[in-house]
N, C-alpha and C positions, 0 to 999 in steps of 0.2 A: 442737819435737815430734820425739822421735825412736822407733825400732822399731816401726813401724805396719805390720802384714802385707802393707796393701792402701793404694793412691790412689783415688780418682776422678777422673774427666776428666767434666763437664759440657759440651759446646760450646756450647752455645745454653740458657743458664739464661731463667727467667721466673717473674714476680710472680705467686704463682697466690691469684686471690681466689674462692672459695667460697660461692656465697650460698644460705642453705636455706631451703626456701618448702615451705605445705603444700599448694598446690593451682597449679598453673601454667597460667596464661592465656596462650595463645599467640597475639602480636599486640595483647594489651591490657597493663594497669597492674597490676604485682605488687608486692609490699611482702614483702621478707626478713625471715625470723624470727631468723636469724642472717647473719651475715659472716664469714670467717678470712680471712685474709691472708697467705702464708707465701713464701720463697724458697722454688723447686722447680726440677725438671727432675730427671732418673732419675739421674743421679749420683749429685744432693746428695741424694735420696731413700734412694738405697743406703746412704750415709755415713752421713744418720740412723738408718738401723734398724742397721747397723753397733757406732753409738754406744751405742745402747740395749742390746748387746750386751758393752758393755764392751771394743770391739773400736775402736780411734782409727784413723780414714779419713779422713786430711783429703781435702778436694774442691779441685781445680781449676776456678776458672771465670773465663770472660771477662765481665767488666761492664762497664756502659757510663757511662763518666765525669758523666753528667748526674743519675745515683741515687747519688749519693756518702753516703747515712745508710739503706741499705738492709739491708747489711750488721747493722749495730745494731737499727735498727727490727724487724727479723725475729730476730733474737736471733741469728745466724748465723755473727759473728765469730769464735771460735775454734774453730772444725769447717775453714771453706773457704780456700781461700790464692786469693785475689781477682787478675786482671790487670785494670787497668782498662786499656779500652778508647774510643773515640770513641763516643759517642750514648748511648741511654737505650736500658733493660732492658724486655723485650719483654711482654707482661701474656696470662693465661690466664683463662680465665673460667669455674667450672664453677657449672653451678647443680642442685641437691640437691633432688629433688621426694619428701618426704615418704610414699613407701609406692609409687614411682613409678620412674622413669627417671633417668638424670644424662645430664645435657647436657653438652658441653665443646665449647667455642669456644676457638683456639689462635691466637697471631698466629703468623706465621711466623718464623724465627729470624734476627736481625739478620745483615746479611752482615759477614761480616771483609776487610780488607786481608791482603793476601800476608803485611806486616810483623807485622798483629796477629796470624799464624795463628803464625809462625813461633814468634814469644814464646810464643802456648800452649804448642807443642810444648818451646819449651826450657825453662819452669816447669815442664809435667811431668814433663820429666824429670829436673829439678832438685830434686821433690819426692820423687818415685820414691828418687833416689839415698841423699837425707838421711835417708829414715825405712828404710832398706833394705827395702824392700816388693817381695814376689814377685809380686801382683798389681796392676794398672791393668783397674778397668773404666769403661768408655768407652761411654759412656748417652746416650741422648736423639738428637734431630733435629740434624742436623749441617749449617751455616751454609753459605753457597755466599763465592765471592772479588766482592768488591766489582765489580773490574774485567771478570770475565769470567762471572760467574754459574753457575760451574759447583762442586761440592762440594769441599768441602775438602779436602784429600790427607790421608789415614791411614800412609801410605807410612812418611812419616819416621817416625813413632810405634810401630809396628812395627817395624821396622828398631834402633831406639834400643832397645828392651824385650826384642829376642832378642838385642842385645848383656850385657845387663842376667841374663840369664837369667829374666826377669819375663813372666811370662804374662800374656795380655789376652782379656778379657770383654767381648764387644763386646753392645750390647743396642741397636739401633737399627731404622728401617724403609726399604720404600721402594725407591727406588734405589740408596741405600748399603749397605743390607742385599744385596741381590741380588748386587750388586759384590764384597763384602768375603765374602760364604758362599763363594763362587766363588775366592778367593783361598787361602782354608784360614789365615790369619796370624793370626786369632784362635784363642786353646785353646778359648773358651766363646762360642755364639750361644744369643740366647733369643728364638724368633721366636713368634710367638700361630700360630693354624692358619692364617689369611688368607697372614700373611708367608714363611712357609713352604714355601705354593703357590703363591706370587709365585716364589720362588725358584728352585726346580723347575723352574718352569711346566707345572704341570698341580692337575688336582681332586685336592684327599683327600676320599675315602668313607671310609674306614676307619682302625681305630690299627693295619693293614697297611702301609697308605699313609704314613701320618703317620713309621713306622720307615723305610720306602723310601727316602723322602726324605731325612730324619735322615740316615740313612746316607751320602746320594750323599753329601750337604755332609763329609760325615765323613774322604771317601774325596779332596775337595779337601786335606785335612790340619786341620780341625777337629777336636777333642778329645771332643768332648761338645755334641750339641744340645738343648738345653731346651725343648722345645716345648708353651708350654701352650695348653692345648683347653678351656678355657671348665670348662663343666658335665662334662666326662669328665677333670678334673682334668690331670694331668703329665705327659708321656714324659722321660726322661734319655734318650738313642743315642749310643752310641758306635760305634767301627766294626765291631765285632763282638758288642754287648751293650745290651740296653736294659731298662729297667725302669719302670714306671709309680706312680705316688702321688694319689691324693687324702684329702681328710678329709668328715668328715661333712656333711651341710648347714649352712650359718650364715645367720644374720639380716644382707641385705644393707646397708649405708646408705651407701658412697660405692665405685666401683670404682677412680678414680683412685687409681695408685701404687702397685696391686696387684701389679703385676708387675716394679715394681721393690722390693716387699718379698719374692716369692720370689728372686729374683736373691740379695739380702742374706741370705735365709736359708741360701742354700744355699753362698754364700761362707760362712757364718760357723761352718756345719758342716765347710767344708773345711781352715780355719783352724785348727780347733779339737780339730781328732781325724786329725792326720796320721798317716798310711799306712806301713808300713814294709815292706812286702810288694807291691809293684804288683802280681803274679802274679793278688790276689783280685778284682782289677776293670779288671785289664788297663790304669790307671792308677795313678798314685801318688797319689792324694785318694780319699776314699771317696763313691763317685759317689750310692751308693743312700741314705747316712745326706742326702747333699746335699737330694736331691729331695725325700725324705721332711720334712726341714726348709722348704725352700724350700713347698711345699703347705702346711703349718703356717702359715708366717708372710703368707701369701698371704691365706690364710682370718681372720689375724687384722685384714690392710690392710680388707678390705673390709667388716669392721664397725663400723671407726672413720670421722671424718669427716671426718678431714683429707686430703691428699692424700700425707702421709707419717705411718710409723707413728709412735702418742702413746705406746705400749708394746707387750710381748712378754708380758705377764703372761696366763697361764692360756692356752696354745692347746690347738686341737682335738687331738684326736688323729690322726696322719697314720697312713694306710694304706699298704702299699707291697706292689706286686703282682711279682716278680721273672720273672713269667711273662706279660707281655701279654696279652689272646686277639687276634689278627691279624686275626680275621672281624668282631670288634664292630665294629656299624656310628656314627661320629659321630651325636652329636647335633645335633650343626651342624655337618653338611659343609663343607668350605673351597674355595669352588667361584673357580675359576682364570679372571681373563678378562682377556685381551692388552688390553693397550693400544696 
């Protein structure tokens, strides 16, 4: 596979099984109306909607030698370039309440070896080189080292990808997120409202707040923060400009994976309508056609039922507001509490 714009890096993929019920008894006996079954984790999420796109992303991921027909069973073999690794693949669990809520129960992500991690990092960048790809984005919950339980180094990965001239997309939570916003070695962070007052450390009340923020991470050397806000839709920030997007209401039915179909969207717009004038957005991608995709394909994730998108046919229409208001107050505050 060669000329692919983009890679994925998965670190900690997982079997995610889906079970849909129409009334959930908590604590007693329920009977699924339905099951899916599918490889996941935001990578290969990305990659899928990617594909759907007509856009080839193959995916990195580390697997664990004991699910060796996994690959096949999930239909997933020529999309991800596979490392196997020691042990068995980690299982997600969302259940689907019929006019209701989604649950999601997540095991933790298998830990790697020093040696396994290392191999990540040299497949990636081994795939990176062969398809010439300007992007790596780098998704999902990220594994800690067998021997010392601490998170993986992004270090080398970074370091390899500004040798590269390749930008990275980093879409993660947590402590790594905090870590890596602070760093500025990503071009692209896409934090929800929570993770992004993690980051800070402080409350967002307002899409004042929410740009503040945005911004500081910006001023680390980040390119563009994505920050979505639930029911008040999207902010783009960059360091000197931000814009907002949503689309109209939609009929809810699964949120998993939402947020890694706008991630995809908004690659696929960047991909797709290169920039020849950085001047008009103070970057060289167009940051606003991005957003405005990325809210389209977002609103399309959560009316499907999968946990990655089944298609791109028919989305909403994305709005896009080039003027914030800074006073509107969230709808769901992102209220900040130390740990």
């Amino acid at each position: 596979m060669t000329g692919c714009p983009i890679v994925t890096l998965t670190p900690a993929p997982t079997l995610d099984r889906t079970y849909f019920v129409h009334n959930l008894h908590t604590g007693g006996v329920n009977r699924a109306d339905d099951v899916k079954q599918e490889l996941a984790g935001k990578g290969i999420n990305v990659s899928r909607g990617l594909h759907l796109a007509g856009i080839p992303a193959p995916g990195v991921v580390p697997i664990g030698n004991q699910d060796p027909s996994v690959l096949a069973n999930t239909g997933s073999e020529g999309m991800l370039v596979p490392l196997w690794v020691e042990g068995s693949l980690r299982v997600s669990t969302t259940i689907v309440e019929m006019n209701g809520p989604t649950t999601k129960v997540n095991e933790s992500p298998r830990p790697l070896s020093q040696q396994d991690w290392n191999a990540v990092v040299d497949l990636t960048e081994r795939t990176v080189r062969e398809n010439g790809a300007k992007w790596l984005v780098v998704a999902g919950a990220l594994p800690v080292y067998k021997d010392s339980g601490t998170f993986v180094d992004l270090e080398p990965l970074f370091e390899r990808m500004a040798a590269l001239g390749v930008r990275v997309a980093l879409d993660t939570s947590g402590e790594p997120l905090n870590y890596w916003a602070r760093r500025g070695l990503a071009a692209i962070i896409k934090p929800n409202a929570e993770e992004l007052a993690s980051a800070v450390g402080r409350t967002l009340n307002s899409i004042g707040d929410v740009i503040d923020a945005g911004r500081e991470l910006c001023e680390h050397g980040i390119e563009v923060v994505l920050a979505s806000l639930g029911s008040d839709g999207m902010l783009a920030i960059t360091k000197d400009r931000e814009w907002a997007a949503r689309t109209p209401p939609v009929k809810v039915i699964n949120t998993v994976g939402a947020g890694d179909a706008t991630l995809a969207g908004f690659l696929t717009a960047v991909v797709n309508n290169p920039v020849s004038d950085a001047s008009e957005f103070g970057l060289d991608f167009n940051v606003p056609l991005g957003i405005t995709t990325a809210v389209q394909w977002g609103a399309m994730a959560v009316t499907q039922p999968s946990s990655g998108l089944e298609n791109i046919d028919n989305p909403p229409p994305g709005i896009l507001n080039e003027t914030p208001d800074r006073g509107h107050a969230l709808d769901e505050p992102a209220i900040y509490v130390k740990n």
